[in-house]
C-alpha positions in Angstrom: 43.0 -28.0 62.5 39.0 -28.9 62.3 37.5 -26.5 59.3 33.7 -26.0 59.2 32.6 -25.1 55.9 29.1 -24.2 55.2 27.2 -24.2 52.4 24.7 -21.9 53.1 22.0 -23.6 50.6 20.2 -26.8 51.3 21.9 -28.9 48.4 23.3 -32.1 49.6 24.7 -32.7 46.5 26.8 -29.3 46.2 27.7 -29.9 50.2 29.5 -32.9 48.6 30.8 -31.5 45.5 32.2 -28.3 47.7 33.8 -31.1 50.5 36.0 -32.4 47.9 37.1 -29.8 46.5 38.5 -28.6 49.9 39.7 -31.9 51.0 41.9 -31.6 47.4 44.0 -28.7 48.8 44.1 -29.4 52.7 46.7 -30.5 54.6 47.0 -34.1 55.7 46.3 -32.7 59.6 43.1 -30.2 58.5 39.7 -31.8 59.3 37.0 -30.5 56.8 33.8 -30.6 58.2 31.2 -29.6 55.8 27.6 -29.1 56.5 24.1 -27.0 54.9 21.2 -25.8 56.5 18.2 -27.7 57.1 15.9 -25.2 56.2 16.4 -22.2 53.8 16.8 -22.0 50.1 17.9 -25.1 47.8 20.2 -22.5 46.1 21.0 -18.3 46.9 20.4 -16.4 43.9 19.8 -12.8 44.4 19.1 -10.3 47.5 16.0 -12.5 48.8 17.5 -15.6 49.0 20.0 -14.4 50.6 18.3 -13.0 53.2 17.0 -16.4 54.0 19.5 -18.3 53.9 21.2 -16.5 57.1 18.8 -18.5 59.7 20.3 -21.6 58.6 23.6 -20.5 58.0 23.7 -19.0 61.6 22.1 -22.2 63.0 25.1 -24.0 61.9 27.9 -21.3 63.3 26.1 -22.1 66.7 26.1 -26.3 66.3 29.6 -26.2 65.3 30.9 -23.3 67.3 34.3 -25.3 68.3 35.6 -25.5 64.9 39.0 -23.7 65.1 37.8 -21.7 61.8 34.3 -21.1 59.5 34.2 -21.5 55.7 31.2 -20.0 53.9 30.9 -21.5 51.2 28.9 -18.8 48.7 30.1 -16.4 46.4 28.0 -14.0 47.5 29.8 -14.2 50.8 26.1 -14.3 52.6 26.5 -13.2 56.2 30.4 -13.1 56.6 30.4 -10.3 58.4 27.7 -11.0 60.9 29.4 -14.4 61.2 32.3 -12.5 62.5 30.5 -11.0 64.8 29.8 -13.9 66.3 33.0 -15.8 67.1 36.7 -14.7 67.4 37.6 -17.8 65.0 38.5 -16.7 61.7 35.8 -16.6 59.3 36.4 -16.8 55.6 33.9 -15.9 52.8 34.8 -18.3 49.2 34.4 -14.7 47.3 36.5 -12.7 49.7 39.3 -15.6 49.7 38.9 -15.6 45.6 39.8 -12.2 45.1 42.4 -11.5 47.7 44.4 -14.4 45.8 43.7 -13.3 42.2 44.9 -10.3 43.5 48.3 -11.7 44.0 48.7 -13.7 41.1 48.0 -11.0 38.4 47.3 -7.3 37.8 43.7 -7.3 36.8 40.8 -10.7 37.1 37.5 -11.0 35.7 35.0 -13.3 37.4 32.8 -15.2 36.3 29.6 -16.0 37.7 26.2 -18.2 37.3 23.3 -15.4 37.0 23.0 -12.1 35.9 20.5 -11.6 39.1 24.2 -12.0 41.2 26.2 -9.9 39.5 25.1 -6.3 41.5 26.0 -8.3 44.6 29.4 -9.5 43.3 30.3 -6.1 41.9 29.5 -4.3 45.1 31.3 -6.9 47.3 34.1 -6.2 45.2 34.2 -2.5 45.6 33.6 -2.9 49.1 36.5 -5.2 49.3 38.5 -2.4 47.4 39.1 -4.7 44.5 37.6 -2.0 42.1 40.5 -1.6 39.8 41.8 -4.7 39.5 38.5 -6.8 38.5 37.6 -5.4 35.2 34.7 -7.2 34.9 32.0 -9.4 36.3 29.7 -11.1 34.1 27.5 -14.5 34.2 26.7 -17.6 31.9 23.3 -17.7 32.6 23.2 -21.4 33.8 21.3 -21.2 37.6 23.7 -22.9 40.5 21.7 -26.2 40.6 21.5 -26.7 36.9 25.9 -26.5 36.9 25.7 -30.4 38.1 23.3 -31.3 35.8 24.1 -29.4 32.8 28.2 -29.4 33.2 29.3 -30.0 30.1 27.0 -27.0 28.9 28.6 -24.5 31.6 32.1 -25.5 31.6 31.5 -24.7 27.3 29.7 -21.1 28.3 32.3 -20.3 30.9 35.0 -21.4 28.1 33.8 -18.7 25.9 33.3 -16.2 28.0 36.8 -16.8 29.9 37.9 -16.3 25.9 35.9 -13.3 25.8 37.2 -11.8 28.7 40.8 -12.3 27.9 40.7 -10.5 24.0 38.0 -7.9 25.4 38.7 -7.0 29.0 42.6 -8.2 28.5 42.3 -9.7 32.1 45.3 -11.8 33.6 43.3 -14.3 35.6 39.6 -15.5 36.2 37.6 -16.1 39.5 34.4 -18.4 39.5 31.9 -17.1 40.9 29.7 -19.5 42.4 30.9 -22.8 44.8 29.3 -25.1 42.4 32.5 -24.0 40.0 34.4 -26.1 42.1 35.0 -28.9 39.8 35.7 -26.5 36.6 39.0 -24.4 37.8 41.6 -27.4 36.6 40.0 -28.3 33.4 39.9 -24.6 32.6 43.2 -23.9 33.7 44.9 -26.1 31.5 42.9 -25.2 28.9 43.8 -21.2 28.9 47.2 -21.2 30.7 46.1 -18.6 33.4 45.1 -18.7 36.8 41.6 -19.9 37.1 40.6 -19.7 40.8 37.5 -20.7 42.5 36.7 -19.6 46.2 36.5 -23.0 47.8 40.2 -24.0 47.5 41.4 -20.2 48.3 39.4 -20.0 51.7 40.7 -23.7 52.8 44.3 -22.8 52.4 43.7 -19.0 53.8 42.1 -20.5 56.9 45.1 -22.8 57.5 47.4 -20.1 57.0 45.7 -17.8 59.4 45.4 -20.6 61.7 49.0 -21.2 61.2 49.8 -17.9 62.5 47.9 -18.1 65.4 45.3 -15.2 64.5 42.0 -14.5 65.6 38.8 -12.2 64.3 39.3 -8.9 66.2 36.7 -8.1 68.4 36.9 -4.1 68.8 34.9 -2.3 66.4 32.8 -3.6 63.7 33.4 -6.9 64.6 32.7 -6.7 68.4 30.6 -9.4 69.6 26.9 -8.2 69.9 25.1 -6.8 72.4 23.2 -8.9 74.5 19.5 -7.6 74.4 16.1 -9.5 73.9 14.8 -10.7 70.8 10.8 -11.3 70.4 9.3 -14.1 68.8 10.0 -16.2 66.1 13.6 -14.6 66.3 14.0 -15.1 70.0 16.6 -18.3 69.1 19.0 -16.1 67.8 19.3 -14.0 70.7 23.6 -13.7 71.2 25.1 -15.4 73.9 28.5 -15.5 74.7 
């Protein structure tokens, strides 16, 4: 099974961090190929990153359109479902993947993200996702994505206390990370508070093998029907769909 995971930023160095963390859980047969943009934002914080960080993201779909399955690797799950659009592989989002397992390991989850700029996006993926009920809270530690590298020690300490926070106040059963540069922290933590701690990375990887165990495919009626073919004009002309 060949894997490509994307980290929609242009951070080498959380590329790296996010490999390893899904080469930890992959079978000895999976092939992880993990690649970023080459243009776009060093790190997707907010609606406007976002927004530019699809060219990129897309740009890599296309280059690596015979993996047998696509791994984006943001919380935020930035462009899944346009992804899907594109290719009848299946295509998993690291929040998405996060939730749907917390989901099946306890009753309600908090997660647990970088910013508070990300948590209206993470709340209404949620809702969209009909997780509503179950996740009883999403809050953030204030430490931006590219400063969780630098500054570990001081985020794995503010994601202690509020995983502490979150289990006397909000009485939640289990914790999501919210952000792939988590990767590292889900173990340590884990051991720590005795609960599930789950971060998106390793959930997508063994959800992709799964589905590609079973021999499934994106559907391609409805939403997810590939695009129309029509013209795009300028700058945009690049991304014009073809089959």
């Amino acid at each position: 099974m060949n894997i490509c995971l994307i980290n929609p930023n242009t951070s080498a160095s959380m590329t790296t961090a996010i490999e390893a963390g899904a080469k930890s859980v992959a079978s000895s047969n999976t092939s992880i190929i993990a690649v970023n943009p080459d243009s776009g934002p060093t790190s997707i914080e907010g609606y406007y990153d976002e927004v530019f960080s699809l060219p990129g993201l897309i740009t890599k779909v296309k280059e690596h359109k015979d993996a047998d399955a696509f791994i984006i690797a943001c919380f935020d799950d930035t462009g899944l479902d346009a992804v899907r659009a594109m290719t009848n592989k299946p295509v998993l989002g690291i929040g998405q993947s996060a939730c749907y397992i917390a989901s099946m390991l306890s009753e309600t989850f908090g997660v647990i993200t970088t910013l508070d700029i990300s948590v209206p996006i993470l709340k209404n993926n949620i809702y969209k996702m009909g997780f509503g009920r179950r996740c009883t809270s999403v809050t953030s530690v204030e430490v931006p994505v590219l400063e969780l590298e630098k500054q570990s020690k001081l985020a794995i300490c503010k994601i202690r206390a509020e995983i502490s926070r979150l289990i006397s106040d909000k009485k939640v059963e289990s914790i999501v990370l919210g952000c792939a540069g988590m990767v590292e922290f889900a173990n340590i933590l884990e051991k720590e508070f005795s609960i599930p701690i789950i971060e998106g990375v390793s959930a997508a990887t063994v959800l992709s093998e799964g589905i590609l165990k079973m021999n499934k495919s994106t559907s391609k009626i409805g939403g997810y029907a590939f695009p129309r073919q029509k013209e795009y004009i300028g700058e945009m002309k690049k991304f014009e769909f073809k089959k």
